[in-house]
C-alpha positions as CSV (number, residue, x, y, z in Angstrom):
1,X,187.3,160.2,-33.5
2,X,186.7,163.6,-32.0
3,X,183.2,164.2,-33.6
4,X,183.6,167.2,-35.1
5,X,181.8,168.9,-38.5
6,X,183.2,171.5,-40.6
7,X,182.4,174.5,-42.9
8,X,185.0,174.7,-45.5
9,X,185.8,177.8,-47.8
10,X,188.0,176.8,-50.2
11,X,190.0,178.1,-53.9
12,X,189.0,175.2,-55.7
13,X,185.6,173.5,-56.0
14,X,185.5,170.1,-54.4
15,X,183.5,168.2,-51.4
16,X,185.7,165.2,-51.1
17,X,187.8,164.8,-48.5
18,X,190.4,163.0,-49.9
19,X,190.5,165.3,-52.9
20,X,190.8,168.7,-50.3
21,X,193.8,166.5,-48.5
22,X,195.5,166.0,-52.0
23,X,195.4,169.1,-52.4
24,X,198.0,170.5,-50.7
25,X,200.2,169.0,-53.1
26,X,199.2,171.2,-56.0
27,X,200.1,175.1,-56.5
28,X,198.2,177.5,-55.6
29,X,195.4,176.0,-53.8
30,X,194.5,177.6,-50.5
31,X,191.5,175.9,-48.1
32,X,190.7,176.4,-44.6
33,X,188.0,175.3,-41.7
34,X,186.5,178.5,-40.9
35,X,183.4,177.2,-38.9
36,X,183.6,174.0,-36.8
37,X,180.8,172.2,-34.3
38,X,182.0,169.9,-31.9
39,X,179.6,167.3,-31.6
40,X,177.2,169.2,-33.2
41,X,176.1,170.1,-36.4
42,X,174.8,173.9,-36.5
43,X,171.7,174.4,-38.6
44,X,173.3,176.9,-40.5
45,X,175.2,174.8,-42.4
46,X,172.5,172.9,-44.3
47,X,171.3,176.4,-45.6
48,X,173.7,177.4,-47.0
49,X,173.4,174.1,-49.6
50,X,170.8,172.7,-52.2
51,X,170.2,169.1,-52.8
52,X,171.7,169.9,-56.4
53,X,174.9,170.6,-54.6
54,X,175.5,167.5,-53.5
55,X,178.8,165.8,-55.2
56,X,180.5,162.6,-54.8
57,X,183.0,162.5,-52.5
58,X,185.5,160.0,-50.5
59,X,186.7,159.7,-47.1
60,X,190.3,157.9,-46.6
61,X,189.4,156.1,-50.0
62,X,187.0,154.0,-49.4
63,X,183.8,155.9,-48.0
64,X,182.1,157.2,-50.9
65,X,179.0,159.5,-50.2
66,X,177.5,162.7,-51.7
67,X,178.2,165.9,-49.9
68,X,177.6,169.3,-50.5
69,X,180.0,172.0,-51.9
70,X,178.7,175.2,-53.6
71,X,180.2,179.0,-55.0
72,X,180.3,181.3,-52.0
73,X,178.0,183.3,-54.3
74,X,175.6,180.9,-54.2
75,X,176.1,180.2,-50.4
76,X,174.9,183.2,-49.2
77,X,172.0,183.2,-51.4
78,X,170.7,180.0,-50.4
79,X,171.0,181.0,-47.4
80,X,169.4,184.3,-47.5
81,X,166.4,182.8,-49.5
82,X,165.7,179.5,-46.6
83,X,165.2,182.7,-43.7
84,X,161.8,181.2,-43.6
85,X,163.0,177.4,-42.5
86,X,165.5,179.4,-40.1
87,X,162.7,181.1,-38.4
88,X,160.5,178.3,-38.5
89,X,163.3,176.5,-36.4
90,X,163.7,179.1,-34.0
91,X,160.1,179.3,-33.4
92,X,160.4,183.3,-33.1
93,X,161.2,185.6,-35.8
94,X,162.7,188.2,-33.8
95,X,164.5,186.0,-31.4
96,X,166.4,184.6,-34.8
97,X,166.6,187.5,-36.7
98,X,170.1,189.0,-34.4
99,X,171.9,185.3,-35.3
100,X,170.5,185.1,-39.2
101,X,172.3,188.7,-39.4
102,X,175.6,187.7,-37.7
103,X,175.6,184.0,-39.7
104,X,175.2,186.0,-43.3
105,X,177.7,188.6,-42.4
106,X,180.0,186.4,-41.1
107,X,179.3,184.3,-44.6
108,X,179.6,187.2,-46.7
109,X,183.3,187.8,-45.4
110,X,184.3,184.4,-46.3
111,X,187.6,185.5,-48.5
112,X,188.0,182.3,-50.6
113,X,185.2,181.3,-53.7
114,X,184.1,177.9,-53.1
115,X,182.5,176.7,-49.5
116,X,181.6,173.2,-48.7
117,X,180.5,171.3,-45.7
118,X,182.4,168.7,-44.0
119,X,180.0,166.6,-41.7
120,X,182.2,162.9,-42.0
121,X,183.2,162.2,-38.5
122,X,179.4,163.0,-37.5
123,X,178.2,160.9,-39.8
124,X,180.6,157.8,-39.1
125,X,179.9,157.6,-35.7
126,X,176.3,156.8,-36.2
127,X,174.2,154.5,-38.8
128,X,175.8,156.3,-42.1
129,X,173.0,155.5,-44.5
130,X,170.7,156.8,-42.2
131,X,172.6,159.6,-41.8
132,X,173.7,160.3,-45.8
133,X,170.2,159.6,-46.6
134,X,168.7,163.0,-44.3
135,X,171.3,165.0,-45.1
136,X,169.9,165.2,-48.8
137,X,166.7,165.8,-47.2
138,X,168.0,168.4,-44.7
139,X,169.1,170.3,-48.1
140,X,165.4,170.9,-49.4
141,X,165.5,174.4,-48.8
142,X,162.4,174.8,-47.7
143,X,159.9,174.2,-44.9
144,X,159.9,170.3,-45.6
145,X,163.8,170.4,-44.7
146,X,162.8,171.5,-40.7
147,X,162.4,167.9,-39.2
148,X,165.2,166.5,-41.1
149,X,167.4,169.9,-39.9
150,X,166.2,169.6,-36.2
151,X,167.0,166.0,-36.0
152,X,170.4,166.1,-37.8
153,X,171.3,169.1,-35.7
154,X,169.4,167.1,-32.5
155,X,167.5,170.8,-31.8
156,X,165.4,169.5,-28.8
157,X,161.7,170.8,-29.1
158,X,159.8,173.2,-26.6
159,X,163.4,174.7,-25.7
160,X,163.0,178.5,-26.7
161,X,167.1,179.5,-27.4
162,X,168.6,181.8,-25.7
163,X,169.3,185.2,-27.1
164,X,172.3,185.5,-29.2
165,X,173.7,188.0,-26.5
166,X,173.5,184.7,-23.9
167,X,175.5,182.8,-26.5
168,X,178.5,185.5,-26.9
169,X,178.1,187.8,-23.9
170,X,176.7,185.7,-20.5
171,X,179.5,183.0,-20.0
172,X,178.2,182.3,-16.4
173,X,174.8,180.5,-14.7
174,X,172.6,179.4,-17.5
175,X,171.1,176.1,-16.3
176,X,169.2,175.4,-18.6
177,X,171.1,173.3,-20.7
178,X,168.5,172.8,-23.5
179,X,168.1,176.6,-24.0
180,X,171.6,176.5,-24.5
181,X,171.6,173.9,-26.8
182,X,169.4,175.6,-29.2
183,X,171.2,178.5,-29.2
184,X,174.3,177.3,-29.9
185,X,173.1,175.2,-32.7
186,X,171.5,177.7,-33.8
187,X,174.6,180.2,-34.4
188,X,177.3,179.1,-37.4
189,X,180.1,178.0,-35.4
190,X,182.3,180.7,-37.3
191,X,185.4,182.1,-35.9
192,X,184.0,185.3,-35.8
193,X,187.3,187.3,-37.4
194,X,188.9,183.9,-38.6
195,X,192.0,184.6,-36.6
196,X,192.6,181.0,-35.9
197,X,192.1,179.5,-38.8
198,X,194.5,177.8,-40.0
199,X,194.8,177.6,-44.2
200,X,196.6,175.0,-45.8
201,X,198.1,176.0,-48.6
202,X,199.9,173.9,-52.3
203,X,203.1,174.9,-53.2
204,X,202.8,178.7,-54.2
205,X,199.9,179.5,-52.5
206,X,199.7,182.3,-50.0
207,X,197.0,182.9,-47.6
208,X,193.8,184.8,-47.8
209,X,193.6,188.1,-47.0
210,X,191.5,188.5,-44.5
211,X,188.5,191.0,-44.3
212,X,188.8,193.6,-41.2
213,X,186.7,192.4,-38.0
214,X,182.9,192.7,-37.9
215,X,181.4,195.8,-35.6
216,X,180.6,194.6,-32.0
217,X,176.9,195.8,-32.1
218,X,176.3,192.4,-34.6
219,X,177.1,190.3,-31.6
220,X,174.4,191.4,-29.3
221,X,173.3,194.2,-27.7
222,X,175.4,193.8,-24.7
223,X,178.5,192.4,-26.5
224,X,180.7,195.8,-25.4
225,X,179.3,195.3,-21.9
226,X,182.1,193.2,-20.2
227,X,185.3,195.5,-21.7
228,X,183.2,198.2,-20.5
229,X,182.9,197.1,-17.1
230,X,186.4,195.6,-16.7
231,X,188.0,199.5,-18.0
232,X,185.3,201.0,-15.4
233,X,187.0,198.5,-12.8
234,X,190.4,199.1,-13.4
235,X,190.0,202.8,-13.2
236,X,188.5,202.2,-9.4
237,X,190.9,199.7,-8.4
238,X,194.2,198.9,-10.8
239,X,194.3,195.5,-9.8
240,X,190.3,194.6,-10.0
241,X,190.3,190.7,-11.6
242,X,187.3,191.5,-14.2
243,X,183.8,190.8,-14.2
244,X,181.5,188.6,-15.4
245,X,177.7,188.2,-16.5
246,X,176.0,185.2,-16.1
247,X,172.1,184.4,-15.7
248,X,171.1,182.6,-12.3
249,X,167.8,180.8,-11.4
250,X,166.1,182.7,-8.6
251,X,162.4,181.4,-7.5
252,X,161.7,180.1,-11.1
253,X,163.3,182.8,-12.9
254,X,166.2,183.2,-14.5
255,X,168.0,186.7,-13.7
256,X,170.8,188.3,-14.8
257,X,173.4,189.1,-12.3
258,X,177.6,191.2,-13.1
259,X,179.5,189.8,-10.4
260,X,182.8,192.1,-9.9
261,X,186.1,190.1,-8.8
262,X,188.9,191.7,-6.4
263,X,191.8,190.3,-5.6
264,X,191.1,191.0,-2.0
265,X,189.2,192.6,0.9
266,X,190.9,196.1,0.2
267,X,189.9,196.0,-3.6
268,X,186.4,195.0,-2.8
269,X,185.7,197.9,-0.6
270,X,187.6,200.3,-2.6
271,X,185.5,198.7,-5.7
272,X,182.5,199.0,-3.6
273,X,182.9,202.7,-2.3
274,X,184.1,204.0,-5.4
275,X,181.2,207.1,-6.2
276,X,182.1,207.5,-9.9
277,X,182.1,203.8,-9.7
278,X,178.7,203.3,-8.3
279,X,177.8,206.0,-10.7
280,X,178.7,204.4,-13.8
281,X,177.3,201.0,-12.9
282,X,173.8,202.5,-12.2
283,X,173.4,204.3,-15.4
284,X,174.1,201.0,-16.9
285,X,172.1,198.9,-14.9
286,X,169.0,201.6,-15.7
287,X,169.8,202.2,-19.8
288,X,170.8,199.2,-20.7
289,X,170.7,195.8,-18.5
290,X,167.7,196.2,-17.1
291,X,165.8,197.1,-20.5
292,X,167.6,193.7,-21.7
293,X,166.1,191.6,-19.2
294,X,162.6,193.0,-19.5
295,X,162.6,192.4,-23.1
296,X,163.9,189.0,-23.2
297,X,162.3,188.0,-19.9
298,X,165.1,187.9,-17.5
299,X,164.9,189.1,-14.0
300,X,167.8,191.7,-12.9
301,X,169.3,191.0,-10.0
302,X,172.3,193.3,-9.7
303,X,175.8,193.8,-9.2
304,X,177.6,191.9,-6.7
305,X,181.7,191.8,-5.8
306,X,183.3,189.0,-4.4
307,X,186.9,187.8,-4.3
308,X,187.2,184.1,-5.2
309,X,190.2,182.0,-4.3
310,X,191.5,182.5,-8.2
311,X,191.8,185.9,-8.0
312,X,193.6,186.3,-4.4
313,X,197.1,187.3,-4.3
């Protein structure tokens, strides 16, 4: 059992299972997993439901349970309207407000009319009843859901989340793993353009259309960064390796650091010595990664260029 819970947008209205798997047999109906957590369920899921919702479904014919399945319509509206739980859960309005935005946009280009939620192989691998029996109370809506959201989702108290720009655009450091946690429960577990998912369609059916990709700024502020540093590289040094952000813990403090990779000694200094280079990278540093850390609390501590065994040739 891999553990895994699913978001589910859908041409026909259902939350079973079984029924969704039948379905492949009959024309015209299209369905595809188009967010996933792997063992995890993200909190945005339960907003996105009611308790009235909630209809009986089975699982490999015997497990019969109640689980949610809505109009896309309705989705987003639930979701739009339970802000106030979402924030509540955060713990800081403005720290959620950059994930609430990405999780309804990336809602809102859902191409199919139905959505349900698929949380089965979460559920069996712990005491179901208990499980079944939060899940309704998860769906409240409101403030009384929060306890019953944090423990399903297992959102460990005191751990402030990370940014969203951590989650999407700092793949490196980070060591605390809690922080990370949060965040990551936090965001949808979309594929941001859907370009993996994979829709299984009945006899007839073609798939979606899908809508065009969402504009880079709703990712973070620093989303762009890494391209934008990688083009700057290659323009220095044709055969630079790419760089990478990550956040490093430094005499208490976490601190942002963009280590450059060459794919040698002569890269490095060429890298290094490069004036428009240099240029580039402190005009950065002073408009836009710096600013970053003071506002989220980071410390800056620089570029740096190495040449790790994986990039030598």
């Amino acid at each position: 059992m891999s553990n895994r819970s699913y978001l589910i947008n859908s041409s026909f209205e259902t939350s079973s299972p079984d029924e969704r798997f039948r379905s492949e047999e009959e024309p015209g109906r299209v369905w595809g997993e188009v967010a996933e957590g792997s063992n995890r369920l993200p909190i945005p899921r339960f907003l996105c439901f009611r308790q009235s919702d909630l209809r009986p479904a089975t699982w490999n014919g015997d497990m019969q349970r109640q689980l949610p399945c809505t109009t896309l319509e309705q989705a987003v509206r639930n979701f739009e309207q339970a802000r106030p739980v979402y924030e509540a859960i955060a713990g800081d309005a403005g720290l959620a407000r950059p994930y609430w935005d990405l999780v309804l946009a990336l809602l809102r280009r859902l191409p199919l009319p139905y959505l349900s939620m698929d949380p089965v192989e979460w559920l069996i691998l712990g005491d179901v009843e208990a499980g079944a029996a939060r899940l309704v109370q998860a769906l409240a809506g409101d403030l009384s859901a929060v306890p019953h959201i944090k423990a399903m989702s297992e959102y460990e108290e005191g751990a402030r989340p990370y940014p969203l720009d951590v989650l999407y655009s700092v793949p490196s450091g980070k060591s605390d793993r809690a922080r990370i946690w949060n965040a990551s429960v936090l965001d949808g577990g979309f594929q941001p353009n859907l370009q993996y998912a994979t829709w299984q369609l009945g006899p007839g059916a073609a798939e979606p259309t899908l809508p065009p990709p969402l504009p880079d700024s709703l990712f973070g502020e620093i989303y762009d960064i890494n391209k934008l540093i990688k083009d700057w590289l290659s323009a220095a040094a044709p055969d630079a390796a790419g760089a990478d952000l990550g956040l490093y813990l430094d005499q208490g403090q976490e601190h942002l650091r963009v280590t450059l990779y060459a794919r040698g000694e002569a890269d490095a200094r060429q890298l290094v010595s490069d004036p428009t280079l240099k240029q580039r990278l402190g005009e950065l540093a002073h408009n836009r990664l710096q600013p970053w850390c003071r506002k989220h609390g980071f410390g800056w501590q620089g570029f740096r260029c190495e040449v790790p065994d994986w990039a030598r040739r």
